[in-house]
ZAMARGU-4260 file (C-alpha; in steps of 0.2 Angstrom, whole numbers, plus 5000, padded with zeros to 4 digits):
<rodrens>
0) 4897/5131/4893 | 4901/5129/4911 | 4917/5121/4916 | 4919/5107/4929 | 4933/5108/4939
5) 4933/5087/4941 | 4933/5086/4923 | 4947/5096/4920 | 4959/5089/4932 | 4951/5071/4924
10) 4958/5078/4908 | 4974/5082/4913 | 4978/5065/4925 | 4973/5055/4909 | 4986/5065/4899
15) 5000/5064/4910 | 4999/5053/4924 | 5000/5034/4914 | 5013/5042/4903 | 5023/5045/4917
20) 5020/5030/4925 | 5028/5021/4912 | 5043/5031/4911 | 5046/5029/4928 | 5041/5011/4929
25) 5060/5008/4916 | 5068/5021/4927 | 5064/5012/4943 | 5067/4995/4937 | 5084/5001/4928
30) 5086/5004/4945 | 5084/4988/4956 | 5084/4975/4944 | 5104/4973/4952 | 5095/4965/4966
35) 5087/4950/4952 | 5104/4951/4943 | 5113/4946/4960 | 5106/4930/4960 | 5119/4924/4949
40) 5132/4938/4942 | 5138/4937/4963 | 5144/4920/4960 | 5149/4922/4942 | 5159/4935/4946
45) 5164/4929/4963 | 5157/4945/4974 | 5154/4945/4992 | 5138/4952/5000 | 5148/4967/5006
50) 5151/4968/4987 | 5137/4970/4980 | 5129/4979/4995 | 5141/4992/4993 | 5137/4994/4974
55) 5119/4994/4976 | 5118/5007/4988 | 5133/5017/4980 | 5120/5023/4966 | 5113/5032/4979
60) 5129/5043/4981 | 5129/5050/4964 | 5109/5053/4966 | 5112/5064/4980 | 5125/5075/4975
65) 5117/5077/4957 | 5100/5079/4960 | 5098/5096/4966 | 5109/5104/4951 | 5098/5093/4940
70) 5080/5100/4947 | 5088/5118/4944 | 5093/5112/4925 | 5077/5105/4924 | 5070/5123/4927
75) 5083/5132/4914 | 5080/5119/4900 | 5062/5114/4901 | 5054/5097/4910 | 5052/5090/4891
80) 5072/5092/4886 | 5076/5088/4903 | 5067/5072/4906 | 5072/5065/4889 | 5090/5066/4894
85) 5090/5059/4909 | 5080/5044/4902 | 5095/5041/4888 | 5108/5041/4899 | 5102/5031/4911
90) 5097/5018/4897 | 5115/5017/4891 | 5124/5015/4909 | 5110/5003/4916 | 5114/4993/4899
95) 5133/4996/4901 | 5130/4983/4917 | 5133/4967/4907 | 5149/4968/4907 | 5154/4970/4922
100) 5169/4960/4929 | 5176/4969/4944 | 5170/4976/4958 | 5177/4992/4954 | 5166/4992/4937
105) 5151/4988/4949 | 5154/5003/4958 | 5157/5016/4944 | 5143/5011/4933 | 5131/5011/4949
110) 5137/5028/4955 | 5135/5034/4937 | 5118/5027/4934 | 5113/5037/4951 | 5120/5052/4944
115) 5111/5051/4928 | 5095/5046/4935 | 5098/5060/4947 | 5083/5074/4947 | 5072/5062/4939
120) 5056/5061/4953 | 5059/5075/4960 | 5058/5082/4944 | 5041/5072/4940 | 5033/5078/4958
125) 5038/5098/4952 | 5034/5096/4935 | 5017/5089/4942 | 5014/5104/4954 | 5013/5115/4940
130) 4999/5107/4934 | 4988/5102/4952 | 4989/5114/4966 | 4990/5106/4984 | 4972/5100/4990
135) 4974/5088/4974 | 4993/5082/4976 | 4990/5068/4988 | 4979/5057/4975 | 4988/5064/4961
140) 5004/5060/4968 | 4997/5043/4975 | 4993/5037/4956 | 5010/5043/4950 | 5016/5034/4965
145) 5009/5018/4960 | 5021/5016/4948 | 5033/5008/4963 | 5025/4994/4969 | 5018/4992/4948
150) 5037/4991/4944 | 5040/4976/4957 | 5023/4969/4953 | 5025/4968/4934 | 5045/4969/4936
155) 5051/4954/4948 | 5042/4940/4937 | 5048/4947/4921 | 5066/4950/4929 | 5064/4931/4933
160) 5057/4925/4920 | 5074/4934/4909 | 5087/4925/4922 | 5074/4909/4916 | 5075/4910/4897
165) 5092/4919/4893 | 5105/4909/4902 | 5119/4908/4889 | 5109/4914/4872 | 5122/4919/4860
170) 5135/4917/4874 | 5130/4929/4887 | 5125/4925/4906 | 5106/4927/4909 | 5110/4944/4921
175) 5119/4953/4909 | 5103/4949/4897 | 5094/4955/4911 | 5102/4973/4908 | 5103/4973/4891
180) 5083/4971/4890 | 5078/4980/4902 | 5086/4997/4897 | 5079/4998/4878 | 5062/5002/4883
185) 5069/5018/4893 | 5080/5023/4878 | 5064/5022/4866 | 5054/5029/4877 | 5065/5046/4879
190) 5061/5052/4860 | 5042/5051/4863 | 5045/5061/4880 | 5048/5074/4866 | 5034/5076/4856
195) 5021/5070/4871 | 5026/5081/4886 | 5021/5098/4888 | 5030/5112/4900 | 5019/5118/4907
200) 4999/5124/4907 | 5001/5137/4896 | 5008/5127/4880 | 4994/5112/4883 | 4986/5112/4865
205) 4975/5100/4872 | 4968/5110/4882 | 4956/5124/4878 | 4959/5143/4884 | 4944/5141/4898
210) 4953/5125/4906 | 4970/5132/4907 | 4962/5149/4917 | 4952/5138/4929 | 4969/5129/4932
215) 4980/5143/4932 | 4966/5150/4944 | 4970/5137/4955 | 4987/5137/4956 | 4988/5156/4961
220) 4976/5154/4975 | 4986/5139/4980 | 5002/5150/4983 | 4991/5164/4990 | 4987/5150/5003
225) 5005/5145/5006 | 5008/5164/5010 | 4996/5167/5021 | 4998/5148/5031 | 5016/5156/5033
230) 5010/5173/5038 | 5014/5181/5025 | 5034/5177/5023 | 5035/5163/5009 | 5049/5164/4998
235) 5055/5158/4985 | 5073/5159/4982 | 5085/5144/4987 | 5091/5155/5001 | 5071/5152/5009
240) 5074/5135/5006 | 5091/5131/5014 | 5087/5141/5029 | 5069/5132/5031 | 5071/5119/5046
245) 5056/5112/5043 | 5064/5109/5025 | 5077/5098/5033 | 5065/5090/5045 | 5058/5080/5030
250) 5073/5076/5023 | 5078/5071/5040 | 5059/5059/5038 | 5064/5053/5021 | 5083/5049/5026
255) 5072/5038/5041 | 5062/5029/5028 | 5074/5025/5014 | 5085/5016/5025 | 5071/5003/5029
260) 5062/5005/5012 | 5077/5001/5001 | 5086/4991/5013 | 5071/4977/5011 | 5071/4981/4991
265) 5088/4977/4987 | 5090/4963/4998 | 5072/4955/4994 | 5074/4941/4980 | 5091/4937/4992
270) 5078/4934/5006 | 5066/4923/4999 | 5080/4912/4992 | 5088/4911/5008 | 5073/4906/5015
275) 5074/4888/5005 | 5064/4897/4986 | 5077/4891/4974 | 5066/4893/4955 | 5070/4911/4950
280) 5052/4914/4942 | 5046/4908/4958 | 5057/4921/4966 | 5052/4933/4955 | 5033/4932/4957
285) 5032/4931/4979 | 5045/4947/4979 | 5030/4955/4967 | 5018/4950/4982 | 5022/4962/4996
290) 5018/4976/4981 | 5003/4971/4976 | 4997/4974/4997 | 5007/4989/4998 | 4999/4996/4980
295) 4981/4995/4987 | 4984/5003/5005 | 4995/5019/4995 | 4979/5021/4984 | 4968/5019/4999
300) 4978/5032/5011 | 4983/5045/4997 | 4965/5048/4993 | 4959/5046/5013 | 4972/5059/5016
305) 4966/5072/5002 | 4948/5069/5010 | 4952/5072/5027 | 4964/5087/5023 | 4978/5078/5034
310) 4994/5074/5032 | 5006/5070/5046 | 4995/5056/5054 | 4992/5047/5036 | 5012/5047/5036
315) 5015/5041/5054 | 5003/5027/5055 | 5009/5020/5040 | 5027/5021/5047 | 5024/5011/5063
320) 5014/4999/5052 | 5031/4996/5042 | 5041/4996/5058 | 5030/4982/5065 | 5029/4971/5049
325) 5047/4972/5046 | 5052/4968/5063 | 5041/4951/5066 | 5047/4947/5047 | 5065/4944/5053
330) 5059/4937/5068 | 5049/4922/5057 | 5063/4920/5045 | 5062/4903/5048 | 5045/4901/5037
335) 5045/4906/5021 | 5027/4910/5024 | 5027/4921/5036 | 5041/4929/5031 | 5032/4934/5018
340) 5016/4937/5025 | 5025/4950/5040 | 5035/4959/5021 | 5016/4962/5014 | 5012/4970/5030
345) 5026/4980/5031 | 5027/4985/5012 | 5010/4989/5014 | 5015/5002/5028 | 5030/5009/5019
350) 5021/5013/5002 | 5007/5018/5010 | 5013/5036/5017 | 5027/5040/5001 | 5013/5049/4989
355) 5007/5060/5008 | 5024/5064/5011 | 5028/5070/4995 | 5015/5083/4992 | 5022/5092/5007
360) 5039/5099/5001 | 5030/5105/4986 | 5014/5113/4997 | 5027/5122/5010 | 5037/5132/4996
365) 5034/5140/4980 | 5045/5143/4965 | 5063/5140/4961 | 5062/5137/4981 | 5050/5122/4978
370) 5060/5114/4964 | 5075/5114/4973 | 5068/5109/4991 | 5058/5093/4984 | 5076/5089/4975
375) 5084/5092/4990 | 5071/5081/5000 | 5073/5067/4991 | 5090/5069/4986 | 5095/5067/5006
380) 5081/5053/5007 | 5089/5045/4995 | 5106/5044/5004 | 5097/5035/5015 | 5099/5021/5000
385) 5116/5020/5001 | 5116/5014/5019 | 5101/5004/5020 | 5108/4991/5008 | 5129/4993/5011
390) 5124/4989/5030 | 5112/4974/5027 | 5126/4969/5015 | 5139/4970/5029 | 5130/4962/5043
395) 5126/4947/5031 | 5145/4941/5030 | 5149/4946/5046 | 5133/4936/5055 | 5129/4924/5041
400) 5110/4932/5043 | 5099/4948/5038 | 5089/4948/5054 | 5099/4959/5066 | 5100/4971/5049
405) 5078/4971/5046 | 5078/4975/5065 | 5087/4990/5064 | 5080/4993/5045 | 5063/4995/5056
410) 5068/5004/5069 | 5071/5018/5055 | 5054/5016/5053 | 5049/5019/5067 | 5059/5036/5068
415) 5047/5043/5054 | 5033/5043/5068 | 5038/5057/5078 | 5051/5065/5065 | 5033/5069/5055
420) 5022/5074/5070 | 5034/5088/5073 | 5031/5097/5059 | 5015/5109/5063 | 4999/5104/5056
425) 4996/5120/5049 | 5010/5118/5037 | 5007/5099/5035 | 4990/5101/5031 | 4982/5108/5016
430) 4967/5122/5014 | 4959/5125/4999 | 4947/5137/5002 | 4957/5149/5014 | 4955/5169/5013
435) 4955/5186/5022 | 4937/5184/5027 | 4939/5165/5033 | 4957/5160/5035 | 4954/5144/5041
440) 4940/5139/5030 | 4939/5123/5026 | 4935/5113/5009 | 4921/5101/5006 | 4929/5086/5007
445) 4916/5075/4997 | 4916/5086/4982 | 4933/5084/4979 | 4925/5063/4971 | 4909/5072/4964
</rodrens>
């Protein structure tokens, strides 16, 4: 019986892929549920916006020097083993935040949440290039992806809906209720990881011996076309990978977004209710708005992207369509209505190109090489979040306003434009189809939705 390729790779994205979107749906909202929380721990527990910016983003410190010794452990332990214990420990410290009293204890529990979270997505975007090779990582990455705006979508009403309902049951303040139920489901969740995931192809029971060789199959022509898109010199040792500029080159793209991306996420619920919204559900369901726009245009570009075999023009567009949004956002923050409509369009440009941009760290190396540069992409992205949110912070008590912080926020945006046309297309860009005879054949396109 003939196997289709389409089917197979259906297989294997219904296995994983909602699986791992709800692990990272906790993860992420374990994450920035500190932005729903400020609403009222800041004035129970007398912080300044410098305060909590500085915490917010401090996360981000741990995260980066953590993460690339987490990918590697990853790789000596196994993605299963791995990916449970992270999810534990984060589920401890993130509930470890209701009691918090000083800003000290703010700081330590956020840098330690960042370090135990550290190596978690870059882990999921290694773990899934052993399963898709790199013509499919754009729409396979895009649905993982989604998991983002899904985590503000579903998580900002339910954040505000908690800060609702729990204010002082059994003597506790509704934000450290906020924490407390928000971490269980990532603590439960880590002891299914353990019987669910697989490692890797090879010990899938579920699938049979024919759909791991086409797979397999795939994935070895897939680094074939690595090597020869880099003339024959791909390595895959970390020493390929530090001294790789264009390595750095996407960090250096990533660091650009993140300061806008996280700077906007931290600082969102804070935005609206400046903005004269004063019902915290009400709160909760606009900052899920901007989402549900941005969650459409990354579905929409990650799969256009995959059927035009291009890359660096689905990431640059998208970034000047952020820079744009976010800039007349602050310049309307008078109306709460188009404030908000301005943070759709630019939430809908800054989602839109992150499921593009990470398929390429994993497409341009191979090997212990690939596991350690997509770590060390986002790991130096990720500073970007430490920054993006301690500034804003900063210029809020010193101006008494976030608009002079969103405008530069968007001119980081801006920066990812010609950051990522710099990077040669015929690295960027993936080729499915490429050998000896025709290196620069190309794949049908329209066969990758038959």
């Amino acid at each position: 019986m003939k196997i289709h390729e389409n089917q197979v790779y259906r297989k294997v994205t219904r296995r994983l892929i909602p699986f791992l979107i709800l692990c990272y749906f906790f993860a992420y909202l374990d994450r920035v549920n500190v932005g729903f929380a400020k609403l009222h721990m800041q004035d129970a527990l007398n912080f300044s916006e410098t305060v909590y910016g500085l915490g917010a983003g401090i996360f981000f410190i741990g995260y980066f020097l953590f993460e690339l010794p987490s990918n590697l452990l990853m790789q000596r332990f196994g993605p299963r083993f791995w990916i449970a214990r992270i999810m534990v420990t984060w589920a401890v410290l993130s509930a470890g935040m209701m009691f918090v009293t000083t800003p000290t204890q703010f700081y330590v529990l956020r840098f330690l949440l960042g370090v135990a979270e550290a190596g978690f997505f870059p882990g999921i975007v290694f773990y899934l290039t052993l399963w898709f090779p790199s013509w499919r990582s754009a729409r396979t990455l895009g649905l993982f992806i989604l998991v983002t705006p899904l985590s503000t979508i579903i998580g900002s009403p339910l954040s505000g809906l908690i800060l609702k309902l729990f204010e002082d049951v059994s003597g506790l303040h509704n934000w450290q209720w906020l924490f407390l139920v928000e971490a269980v489901p990532s603590f439960l969740l880590a002891f299914v990881v353990l019987r669910y995931l697989d490692n890797d192809v090879k010990s899938a029971k579920w699938l049979s011996n024919d759909e791991k060789q086409l797979i397999l199959n795939d994935l070895e022509k897939d680094a074939g076309n690595r090597e020869q898109a880099s003339h024959g010199k791909v390595d895959s040792s970390l020493k390929a990978m530090f001294s790789n500029g264009y390595v750095w080159l996407l960090a250096l793209v990533f660091f650009s977004f993140n300061i806008g991306y996280y700077g906007i996420n931290f600082w969102l619920p804070s935005i609206i209710k400046s903005s004269g919204v004063s019902d915290d559900l009400l709160i909760g369901l606009l900052a899920a708005l901007p989402y549900v726009f941005g969650a459409a245009f990354m579905v929409w570009n990650s799969r256009h992207s995959d059927v035009r075999q291009e890359r660096r023009w689905h990431i640059a567009i998208p970034a000047v369509i952020g820079c744009v949004g976010l800039t007349l956002s602050a310049y309307c923050s008078g109306s709460t209505f188009w404030m908000m409509a301005w943070i759709c369009v630019a939430m809908s440009g800054t989602l839109a190109l992150i499921p593009t941009y990470i398929s390429l760290p994993g497409a341009m190396l191979s090997g212990t090489a690939a596991a350690a540069g997509i770590a060390l992409v986002n790991s130096v992205g990720n500073l970007a979040g430490f920054f993006g949110p301690t500034v804003l912070g900063w210029l809020k008590d010193t101006t008494g306003s976030t608009d002079i912080g969103l405008y530069i926020l968007a001119g980081f945006l801006l920066l990812c434009a010609p950051l990522i046309l710099a990077l040669p297309a015929r690295l960027a860009n993936p080729t499915r189809h490429r050998t000896p005879e025709h290196p620069t054949a190309q794949p049908d396109a329209a066969s990758n939705y038959r």
